[in-house]
C-alpha positions in Angstrom: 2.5 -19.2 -16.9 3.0 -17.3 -14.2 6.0 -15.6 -12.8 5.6 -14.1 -9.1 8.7 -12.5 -6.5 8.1 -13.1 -2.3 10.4 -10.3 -1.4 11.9 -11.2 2.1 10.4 -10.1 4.8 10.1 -10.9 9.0 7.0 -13.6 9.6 3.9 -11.9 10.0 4.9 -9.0 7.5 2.1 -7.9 5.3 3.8 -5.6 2.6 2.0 -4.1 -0.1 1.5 -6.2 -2.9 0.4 -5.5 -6.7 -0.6 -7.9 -9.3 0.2 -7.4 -12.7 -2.2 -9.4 -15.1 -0.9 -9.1 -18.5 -0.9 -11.7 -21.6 2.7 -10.4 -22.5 5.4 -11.8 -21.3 7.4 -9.1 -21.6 5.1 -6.1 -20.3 5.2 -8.0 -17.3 8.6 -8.5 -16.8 9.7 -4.5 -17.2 6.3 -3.4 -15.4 7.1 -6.0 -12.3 11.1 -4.9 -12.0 10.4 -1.5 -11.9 7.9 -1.6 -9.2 10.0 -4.4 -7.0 12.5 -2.0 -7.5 10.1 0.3 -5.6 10.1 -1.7 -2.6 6.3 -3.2 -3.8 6.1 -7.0 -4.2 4.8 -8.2 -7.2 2.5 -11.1 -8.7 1.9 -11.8 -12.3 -0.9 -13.2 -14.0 -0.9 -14.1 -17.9 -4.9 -13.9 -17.7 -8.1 -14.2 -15.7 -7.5 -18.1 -14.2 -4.6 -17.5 -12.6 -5.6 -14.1 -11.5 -8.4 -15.3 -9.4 -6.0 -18.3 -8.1 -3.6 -15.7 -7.0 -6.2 -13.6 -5.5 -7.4 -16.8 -3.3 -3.9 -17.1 -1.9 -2.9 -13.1 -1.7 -4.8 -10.1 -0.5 -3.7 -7.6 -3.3 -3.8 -4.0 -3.0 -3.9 -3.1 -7.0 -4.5 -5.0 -10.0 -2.7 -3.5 -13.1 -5.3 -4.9 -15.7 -4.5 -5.5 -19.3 -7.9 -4.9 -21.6 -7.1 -6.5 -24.8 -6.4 -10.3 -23.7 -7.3 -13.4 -25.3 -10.5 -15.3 -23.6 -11.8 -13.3 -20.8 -10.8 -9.5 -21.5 -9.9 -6.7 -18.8 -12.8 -5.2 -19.0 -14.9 -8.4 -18.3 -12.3 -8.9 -15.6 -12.7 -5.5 -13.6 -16.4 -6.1 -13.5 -16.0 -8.9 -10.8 -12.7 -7.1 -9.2 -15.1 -4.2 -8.0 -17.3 -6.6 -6.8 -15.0 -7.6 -4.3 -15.0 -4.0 -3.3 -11.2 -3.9 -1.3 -9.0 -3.9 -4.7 -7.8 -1.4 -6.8 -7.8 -1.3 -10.6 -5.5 0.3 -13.0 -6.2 -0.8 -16.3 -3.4 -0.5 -19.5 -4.6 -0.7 -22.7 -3.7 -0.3 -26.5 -6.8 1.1 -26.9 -6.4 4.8 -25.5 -9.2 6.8 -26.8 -11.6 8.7 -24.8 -14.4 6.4 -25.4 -12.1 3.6 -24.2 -11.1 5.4 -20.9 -14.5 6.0 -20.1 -16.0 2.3 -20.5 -12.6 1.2 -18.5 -13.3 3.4 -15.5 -17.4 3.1 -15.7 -16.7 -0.5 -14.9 -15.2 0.4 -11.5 -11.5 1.0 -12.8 -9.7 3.4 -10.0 -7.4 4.9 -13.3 -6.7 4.1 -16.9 -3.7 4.4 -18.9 -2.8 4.1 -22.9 0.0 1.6 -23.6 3.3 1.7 -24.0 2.9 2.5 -20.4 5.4 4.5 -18.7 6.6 2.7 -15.6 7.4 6.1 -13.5 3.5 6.7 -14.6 2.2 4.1 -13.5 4.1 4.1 -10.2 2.9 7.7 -9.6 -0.7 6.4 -10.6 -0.4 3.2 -8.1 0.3 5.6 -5.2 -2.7 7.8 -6.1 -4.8 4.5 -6.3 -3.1 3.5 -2.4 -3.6 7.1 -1.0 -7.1 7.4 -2.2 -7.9 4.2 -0.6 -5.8 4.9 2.9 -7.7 8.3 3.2 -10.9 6.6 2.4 -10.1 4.2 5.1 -9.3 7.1 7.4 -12.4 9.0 7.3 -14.2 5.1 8.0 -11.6 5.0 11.6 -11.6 9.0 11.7 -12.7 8.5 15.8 -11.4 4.9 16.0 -9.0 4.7 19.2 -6.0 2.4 19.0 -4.6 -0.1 21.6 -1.2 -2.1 21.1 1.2 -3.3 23.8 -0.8 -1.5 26.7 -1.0 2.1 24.8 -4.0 4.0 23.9 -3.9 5.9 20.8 -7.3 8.6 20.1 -7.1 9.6 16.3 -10.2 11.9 16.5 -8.4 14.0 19.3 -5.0 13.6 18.8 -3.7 11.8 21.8 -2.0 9.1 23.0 -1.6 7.3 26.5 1.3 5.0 27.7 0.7 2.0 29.7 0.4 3.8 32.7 -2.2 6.4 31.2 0.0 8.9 31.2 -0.4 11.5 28.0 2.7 11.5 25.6 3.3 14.5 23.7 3.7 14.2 20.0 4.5 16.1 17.3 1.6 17.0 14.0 4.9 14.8 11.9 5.2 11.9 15.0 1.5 11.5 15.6 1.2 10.9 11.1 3.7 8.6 11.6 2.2 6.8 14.2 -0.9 6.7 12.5 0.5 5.3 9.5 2.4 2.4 11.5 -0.9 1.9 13.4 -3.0 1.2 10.4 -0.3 -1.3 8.6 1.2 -3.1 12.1 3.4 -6.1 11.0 3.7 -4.8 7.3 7.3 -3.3 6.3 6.9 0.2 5.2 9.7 1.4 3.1 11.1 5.3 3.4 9.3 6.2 0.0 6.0 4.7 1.6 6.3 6.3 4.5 7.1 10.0 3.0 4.1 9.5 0.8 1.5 8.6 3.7 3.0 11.6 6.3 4.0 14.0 3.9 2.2 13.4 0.6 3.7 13.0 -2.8 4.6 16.2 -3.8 6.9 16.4 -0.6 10.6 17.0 -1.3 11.9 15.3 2.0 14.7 12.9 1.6 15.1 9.6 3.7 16.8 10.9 6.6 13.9 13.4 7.4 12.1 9.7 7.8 14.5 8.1 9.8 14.9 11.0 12.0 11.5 11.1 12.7 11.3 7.3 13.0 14.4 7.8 15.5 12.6 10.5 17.8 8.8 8.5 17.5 10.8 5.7 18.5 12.7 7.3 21.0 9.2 8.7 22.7 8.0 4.7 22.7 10.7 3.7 24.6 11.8 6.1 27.3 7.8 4.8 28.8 7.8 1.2 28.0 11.1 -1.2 27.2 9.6 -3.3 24.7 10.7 -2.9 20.7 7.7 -1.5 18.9 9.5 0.3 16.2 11.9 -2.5 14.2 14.3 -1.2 11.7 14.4 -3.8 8.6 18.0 -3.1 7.0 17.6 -2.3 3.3 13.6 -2.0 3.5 12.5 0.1 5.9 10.7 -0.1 9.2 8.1 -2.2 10.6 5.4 -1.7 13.6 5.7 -4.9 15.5 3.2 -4.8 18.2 -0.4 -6.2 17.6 -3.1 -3.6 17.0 -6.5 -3.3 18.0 -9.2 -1.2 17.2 -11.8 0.0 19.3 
């Protein structure tokens, strides 16, 4: 059995999306609310089959993986994820030892922890896992140069050109934020998301430092091109509507 939550969202949206594969009922249940809570939608998976039917329907970010399960275990299981190479894995187990942590993450796992599992843990642990993977994904498009709705966007040296090639001026906070928008177009980033991708973690800033520099990003967009590029999505956060291309 399998319980899963499509958290609304605008067509085309992409948000990020964990999968919880867990024989318990129960450790799925508390796990999954807390992290929906988080803004994250969540699947569940009692065990390997439906994991790899939900994996043929979804692109997943992280897999929480269970080790002890009946049939095929997590270990087994985290083999063939890292085969596919564009996952991560967080595996939870009963079994917490050192010797235990180390098989778990010499099979490919991206972190380990010992049940009971603390769900503000694991949360801090699933944005390591999605940091670690965005900066990867950086350094691969460190000189990639962005076009959407006419603009130019250079990573490598900072700049970016309205329709009319005319250089915009950005701030070091605007041009993160535009970066983090181009590389997750269509895809609703909550405020959390967004503090953790342009100001880290350990950063103390509140929403409103977001949405203010949202307002003034957004505010640059328009006064050189009419069209909505920015879209505030009440209760969730903000969304990069243009298409994006990479070049």
């Amino acid at each position: 059995m399998t319980d899963s939550m499509q958290a609304e969202r605008l067509p085309g949206a992409d948000p990020i999306r964990l999968l919880i594969v867990d024989d318990d009922p129960g450790v799925r249940d508390l796990i999954g609310g807390f992290l929906e809570s988080h803004a994250y939608q969540v699947l569940k998976a009692d065990g390997g089959p439906e994991m790899r039917r939900l994996l043929d329907r979804h692109t997943v970010d992280v897999v929480i993986l269970d080790v002890m399960m009946p049939g095929e275990d997590g270990l087994s299981l985290a083999r063939d994820l890292c085969l596919v190479g564009d996952v991560g894995v967080i595996m939870i187990s009963a079994l917490g030892t050192e010797t235990d942590r180390i098989v778990g993450l010499e099979v490919g796992a991206d972190d380990y922890l010992a049940k009971p599992v603390s769900p503000r843990e694991l949360l801090a642990r699933i944005r390591a896992v999605l940091r670690r993977r965005q900066n990867a994904e950086r350094v691969r498009n460190r000189g990639a140069v962005y076009v959407f709705a006419g603009w130019n966007c250079d990573i490598q040296r900072r700049m970016l050109y309205d329709p009319t090639s005319v250089l915009v001026t950005l701030s070091q906070g605007e041009f993160a934020l535009l970066h983090a928008f181009l590389e997750r177009p269509g895809r609703i980033l909550s405020r959390d998301q967004l503090i953790d991708l342009t100001l880290g973690s350990s950063s103390d800033a509140f929403d409103r430092a977001i949405d203010t520099r949202v307002s003034r990003l957004r505010g640059k967009l328009a006064s050189r091109a009419p069209d909505e590029l920015i879209r505030t999505v009440r209760n969730e956060g903000y969304m990069f509507m243009p298409k994006v291309q990479q070049r």
